[in-house]
C-alpha positions as a printed Julia matrix, in Angstrom:
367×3 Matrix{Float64}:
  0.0    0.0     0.0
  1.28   3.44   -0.81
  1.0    6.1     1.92
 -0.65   9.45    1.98
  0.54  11.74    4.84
 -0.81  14.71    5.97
  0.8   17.83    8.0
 -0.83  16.84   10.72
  0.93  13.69   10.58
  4.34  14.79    9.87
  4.32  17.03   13.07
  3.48  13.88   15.08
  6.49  12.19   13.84
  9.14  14.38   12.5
 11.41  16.16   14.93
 14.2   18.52   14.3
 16.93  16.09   15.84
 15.63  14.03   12.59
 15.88  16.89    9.76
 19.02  17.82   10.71
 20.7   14.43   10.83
 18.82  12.94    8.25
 20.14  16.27    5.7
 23.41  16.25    7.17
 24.06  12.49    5.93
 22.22  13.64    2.4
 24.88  16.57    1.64
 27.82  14.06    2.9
 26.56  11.87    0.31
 25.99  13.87   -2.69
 29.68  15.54   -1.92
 30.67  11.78   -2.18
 28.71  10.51   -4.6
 26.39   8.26   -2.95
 23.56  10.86   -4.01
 22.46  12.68   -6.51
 20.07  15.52   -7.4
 19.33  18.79   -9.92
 18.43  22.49   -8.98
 15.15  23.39   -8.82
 13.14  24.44  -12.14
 10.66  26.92  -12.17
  8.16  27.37  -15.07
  6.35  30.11  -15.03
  3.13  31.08  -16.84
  1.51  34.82  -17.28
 -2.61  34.92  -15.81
 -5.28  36.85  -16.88
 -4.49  39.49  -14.13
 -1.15  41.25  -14.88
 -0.01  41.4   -11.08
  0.15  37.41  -10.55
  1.71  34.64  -12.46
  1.6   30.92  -12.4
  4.59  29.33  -11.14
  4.9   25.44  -11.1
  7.89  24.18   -9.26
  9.83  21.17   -9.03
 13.03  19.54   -7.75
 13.96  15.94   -7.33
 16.78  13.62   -5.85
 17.65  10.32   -4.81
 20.51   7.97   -2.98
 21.69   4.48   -2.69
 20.34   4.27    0.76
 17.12   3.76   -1.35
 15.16   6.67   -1.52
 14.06   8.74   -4.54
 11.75  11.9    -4.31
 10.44  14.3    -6.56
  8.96  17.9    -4.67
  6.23  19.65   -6.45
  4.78  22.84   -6.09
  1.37  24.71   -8.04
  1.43  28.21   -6.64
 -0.26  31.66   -8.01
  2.64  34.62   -6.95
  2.37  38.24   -6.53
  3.32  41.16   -4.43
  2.13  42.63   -1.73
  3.45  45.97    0.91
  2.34  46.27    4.41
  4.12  48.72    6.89
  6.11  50.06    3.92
  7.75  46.07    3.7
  7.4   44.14    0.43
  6.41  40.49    0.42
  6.48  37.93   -1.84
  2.83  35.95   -1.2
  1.48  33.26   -3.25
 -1.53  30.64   -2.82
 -3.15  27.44   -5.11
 -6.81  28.26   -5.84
 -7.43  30.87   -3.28
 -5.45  32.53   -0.71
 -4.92  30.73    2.25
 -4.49  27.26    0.51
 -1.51  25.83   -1.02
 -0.64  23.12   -3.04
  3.24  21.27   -2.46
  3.73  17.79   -2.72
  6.36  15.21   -2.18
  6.29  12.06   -4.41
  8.76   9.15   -2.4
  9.83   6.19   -4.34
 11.69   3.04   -3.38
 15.16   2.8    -5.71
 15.08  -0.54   -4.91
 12.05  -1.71   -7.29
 10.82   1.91   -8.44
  7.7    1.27   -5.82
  5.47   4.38   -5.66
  5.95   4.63   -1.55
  4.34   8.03   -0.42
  2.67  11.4    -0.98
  3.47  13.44    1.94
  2.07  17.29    1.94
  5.02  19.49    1.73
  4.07  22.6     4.34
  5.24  21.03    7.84
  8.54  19.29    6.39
  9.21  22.69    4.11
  9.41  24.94    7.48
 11.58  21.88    8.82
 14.26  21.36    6.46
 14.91  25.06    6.13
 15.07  25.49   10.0
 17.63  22.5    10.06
 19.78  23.99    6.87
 19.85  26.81    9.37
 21.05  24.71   12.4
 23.62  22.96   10.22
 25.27  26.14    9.22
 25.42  27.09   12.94
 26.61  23.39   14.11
 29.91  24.09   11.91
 30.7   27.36   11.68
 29.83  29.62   14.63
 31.78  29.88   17.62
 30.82  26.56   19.66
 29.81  28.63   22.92
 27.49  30.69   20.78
 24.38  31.79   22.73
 22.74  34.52   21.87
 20.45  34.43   18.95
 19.82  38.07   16.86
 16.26  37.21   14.78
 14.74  39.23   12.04
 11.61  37.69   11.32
  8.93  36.51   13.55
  6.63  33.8    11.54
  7.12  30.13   10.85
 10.55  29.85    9.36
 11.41  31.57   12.87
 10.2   29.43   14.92
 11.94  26.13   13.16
 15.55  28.11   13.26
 14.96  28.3    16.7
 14.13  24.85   17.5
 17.23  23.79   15.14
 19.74  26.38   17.23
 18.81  25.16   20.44
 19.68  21.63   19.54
 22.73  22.0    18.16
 24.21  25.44   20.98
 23.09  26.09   24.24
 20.94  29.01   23.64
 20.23  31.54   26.06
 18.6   34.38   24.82
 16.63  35.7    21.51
 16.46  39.21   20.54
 13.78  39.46   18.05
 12.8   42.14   15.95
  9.85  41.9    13.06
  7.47  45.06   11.69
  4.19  44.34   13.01
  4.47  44.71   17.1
  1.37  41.86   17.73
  3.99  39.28   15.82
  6.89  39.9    17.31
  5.47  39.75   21.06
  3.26  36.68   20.42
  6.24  35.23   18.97
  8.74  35.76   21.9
  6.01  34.76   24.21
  6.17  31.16   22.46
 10.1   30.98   22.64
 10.23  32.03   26.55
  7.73  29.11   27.43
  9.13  26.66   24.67
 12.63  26.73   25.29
 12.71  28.31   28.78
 14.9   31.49   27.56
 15.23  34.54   28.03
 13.7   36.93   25.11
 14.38  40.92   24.24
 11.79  41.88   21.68
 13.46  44.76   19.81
 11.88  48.13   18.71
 14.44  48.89   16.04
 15.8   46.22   13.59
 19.51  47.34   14.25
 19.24  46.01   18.0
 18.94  42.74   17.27
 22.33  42.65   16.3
 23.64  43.99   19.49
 25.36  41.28   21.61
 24.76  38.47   19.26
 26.44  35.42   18.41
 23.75  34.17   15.62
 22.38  36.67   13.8
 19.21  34.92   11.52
 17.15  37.32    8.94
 13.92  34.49    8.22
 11.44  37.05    6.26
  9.14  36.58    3.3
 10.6   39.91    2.59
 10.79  40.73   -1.44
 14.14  42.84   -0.47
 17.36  41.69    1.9
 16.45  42.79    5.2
 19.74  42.43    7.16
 22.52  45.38    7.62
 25.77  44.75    6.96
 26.62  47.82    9.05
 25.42  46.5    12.07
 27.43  43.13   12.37
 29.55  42.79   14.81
 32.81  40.61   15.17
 32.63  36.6    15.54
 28.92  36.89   14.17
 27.33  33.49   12.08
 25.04  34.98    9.72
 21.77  33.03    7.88
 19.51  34.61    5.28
 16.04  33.45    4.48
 14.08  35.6     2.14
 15.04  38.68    0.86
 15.79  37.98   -2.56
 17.8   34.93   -1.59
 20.92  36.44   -0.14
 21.93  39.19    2.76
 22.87  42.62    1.66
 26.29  43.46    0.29
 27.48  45.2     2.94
 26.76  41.87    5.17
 28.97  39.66    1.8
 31.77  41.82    1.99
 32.88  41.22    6.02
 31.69  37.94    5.25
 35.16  35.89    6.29
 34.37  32.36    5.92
 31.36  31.13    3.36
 29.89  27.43    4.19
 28.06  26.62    1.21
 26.99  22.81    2.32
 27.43  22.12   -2.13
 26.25  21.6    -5.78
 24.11  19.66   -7.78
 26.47  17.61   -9.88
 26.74  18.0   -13.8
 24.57  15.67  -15.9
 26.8   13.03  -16.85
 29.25  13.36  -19.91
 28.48  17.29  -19.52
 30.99  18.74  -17.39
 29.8   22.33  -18.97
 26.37  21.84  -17.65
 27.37  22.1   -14.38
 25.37  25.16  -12.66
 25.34  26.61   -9.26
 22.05  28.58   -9.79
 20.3   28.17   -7.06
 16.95  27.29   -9.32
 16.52  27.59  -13.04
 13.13  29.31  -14.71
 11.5   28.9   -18.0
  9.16  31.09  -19.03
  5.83  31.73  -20.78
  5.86  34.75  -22.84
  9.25  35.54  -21.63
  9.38  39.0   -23.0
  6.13  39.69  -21.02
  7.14  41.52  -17.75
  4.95  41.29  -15.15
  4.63  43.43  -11.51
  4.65  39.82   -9.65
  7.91  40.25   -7.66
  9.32  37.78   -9.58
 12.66  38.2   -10.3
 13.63  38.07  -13.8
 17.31  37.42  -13.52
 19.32  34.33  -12.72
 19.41  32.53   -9.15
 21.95  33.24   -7.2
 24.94  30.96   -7.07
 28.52  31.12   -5.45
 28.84  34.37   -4.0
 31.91  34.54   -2.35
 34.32  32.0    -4.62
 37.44  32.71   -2.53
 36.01  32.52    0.48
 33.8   29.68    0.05
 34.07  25.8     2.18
 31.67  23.01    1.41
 31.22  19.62    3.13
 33.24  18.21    0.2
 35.62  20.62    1.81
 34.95  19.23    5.39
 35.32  15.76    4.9
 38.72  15.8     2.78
 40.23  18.21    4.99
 40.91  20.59    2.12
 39.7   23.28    3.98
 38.66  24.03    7.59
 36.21  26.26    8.74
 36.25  29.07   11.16
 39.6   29.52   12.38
 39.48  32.17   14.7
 36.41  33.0    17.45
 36.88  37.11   15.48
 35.65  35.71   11.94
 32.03  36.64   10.73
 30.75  33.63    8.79
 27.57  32.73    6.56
 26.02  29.82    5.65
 23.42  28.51    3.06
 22.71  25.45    1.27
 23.55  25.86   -2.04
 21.01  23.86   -4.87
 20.88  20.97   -3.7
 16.92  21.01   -2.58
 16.73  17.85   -4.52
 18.66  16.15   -2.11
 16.44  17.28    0.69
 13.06  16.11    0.32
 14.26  12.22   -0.47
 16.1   12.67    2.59
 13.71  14.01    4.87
 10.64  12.47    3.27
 12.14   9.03    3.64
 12.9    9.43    7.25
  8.67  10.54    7.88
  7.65   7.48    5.58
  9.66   4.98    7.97
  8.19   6.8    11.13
  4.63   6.85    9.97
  4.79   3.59    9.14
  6.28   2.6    12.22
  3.49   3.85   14.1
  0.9    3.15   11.73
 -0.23   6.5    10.85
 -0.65   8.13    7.4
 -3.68   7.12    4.85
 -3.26   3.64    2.83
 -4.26   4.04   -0.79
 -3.9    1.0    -3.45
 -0.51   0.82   -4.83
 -2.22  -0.47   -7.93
 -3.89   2.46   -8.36
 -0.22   4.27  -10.19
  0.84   1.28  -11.66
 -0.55   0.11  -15.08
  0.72  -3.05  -17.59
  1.28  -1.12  -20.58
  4.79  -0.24  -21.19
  5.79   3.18  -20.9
């Protein structure tokens, strides 16, 4: 029987502890070979109303442990300003509901295994790309945490930091007052910490060892001016990467990797973090969308991966003074088989999730 699991059900049985190892053996395998995935393609598709566009979404992955995956994503995207801040928003047939699904394979006979909803596991995996980047490169008696942000990519960074630091205090800052106070209420009683909420976005930075922008912002939201020495720095939102003034006292760059080339085309190989096709491509539209490239290496000569890590070619932070920054690079592929296999054991461990027929997605006419 093939498995359908819901949110609900991944938040019974994924915890962080989980995501983090279960990505932190993926990008150790891709860097040596054991896995493989692509960047994520966009294609994107103009609507009848000039401010939003269709955007379908995809990336896929897979590893000799036995797990393949394929994430999908049907989303409607425009802009939107409240408080003088520019968001990115986006829904699947109205606003409010979405539409992202993983599709989990066995490598072993190409079974069709699972269809797990995407929304609990996305806010996972990029809380635990966070808490990876922290694990290696800030200082190891890090403990205060500087937040910009105050929603649900917020709240996973902070479950991911306290697991892998002893955190002691949060100093949050976000623009709409209600948010940022309901959200330090939550971290006070959920992780018994101490929490400053911050009137100004430039005091979050004061003091802190981890400074973490987590926005749906349409523009980079961190300050470059305001880091101080021995910072770790992590950048959700914004257009993808911090500010330039943040990049250039940026000492040491952890970029966990790349997608590999397609085999026999070494050329191919890309560090985009996603690649778009579009519809009427010479049709802008005021979406937010960005028509440009995604970002890839930004900081080549200052850059370690955990290809880097695990040869010894490079170390890491060498000296508690350093400001360092972290992302993932493209390999989302490598994610979702990772993650998504870990919830399928889980569920079915405890006999949770929805059975449907696997008969139902297989057929006997050759494809």
């Amino acid at each position: 029987m093939t498995l359908f699991i819901n949110n609900d059900v991944v938040s019974q049985v994924l915890t962080m502890k989980d995501t983090i190892a279960a990505l932190e053996q993926s990008y150790r395998d891709v860097a040596t070979g054991e896995a493989v995935c692509r960047p994520r393609i966009d294609i994107r598709i103009p609507t009848d109303d000039a401010s939003k566009t269709y955007q379908f979404g995809s990336m896929e992955g897979g590893s000799t442990k036995g797990y393949f995956a394929v994430r999908m994503k049907s989303d409607i995207i425009y802009q939107t300003s409240y408080e003088g801040v520019t968001t990115k928003e986006k829904y699947c047939k109205e606003p409010g509901l979405f539409c992202g699904l993983i599709f989990l394979t066995s490598v072993a006979n190409g079974e069709p295994l699972a269809f797990i909803n995407d929304g609990v596991l996305q806010h996972m995996r990029v809380g635990a790309d966070g808490g990876i980047g922290v694990k290696y490169m800030s200082n190891e008696d890090a403990e205060v945490v500087g937040m910009l942000g105050s929603g649900g990519m917020a709240r996973t960074h902070m479950q991911a930091f306290t697991i892998v630091r002893n955190i002691r205090k949060l100093q949050v800052f976000s623009p709409t007052r209600a948010n940022r106070e309901t959200f330090a209420a939550e971290m006070r009683e959920l992780h018994g910490i101490e929490v400053q909420v911050c009137a100004n976005p430039e005091d979050v930075y004061k003091g802190a060892h981890i400074v973490a922008a987590v926005t749906d912002s349409a523009v980079p939201v961190m300050d470059g001016s305001c880091l101080e020495n021995g910072q770790h720095i992590i950048n959700i939102g914004g257009g993808g990467i911090p500010d330039q003034a943040s990049l250039d006292r940026v000492d040491v760059y952890f970029r966990f990797g790349n997608a590999p080339a397609p085999v026999g085309h070494p050329e191919l190989a890309l560090d985009d973090e996603y690649l778009v096709w579009e519809a009427r491509p010479d049709q802008a539209q005021d979406t937010g969308v960005r028509r440009t490239r995604g970002h890839g290496v930004k900081l080549p000569d200052r850059m370690v991966s955990f290809a880097d890590l695990l040869s010894g070619e490079k170390p890491g932070r060498t000296s508690a003074e350093q400001i360092t920054y972290s992302e993932r690079g493209n390999l989302q592929g490598a994610q979702f088989y990772a993650v998504a296999g870990r919830v399928y054991e889980l569920a079915r461990e405890r006999n949770l999730g929805n059975e449907v027929p696997t008969e139902w997605f297989l057929q006997d006419i050759r494809n």
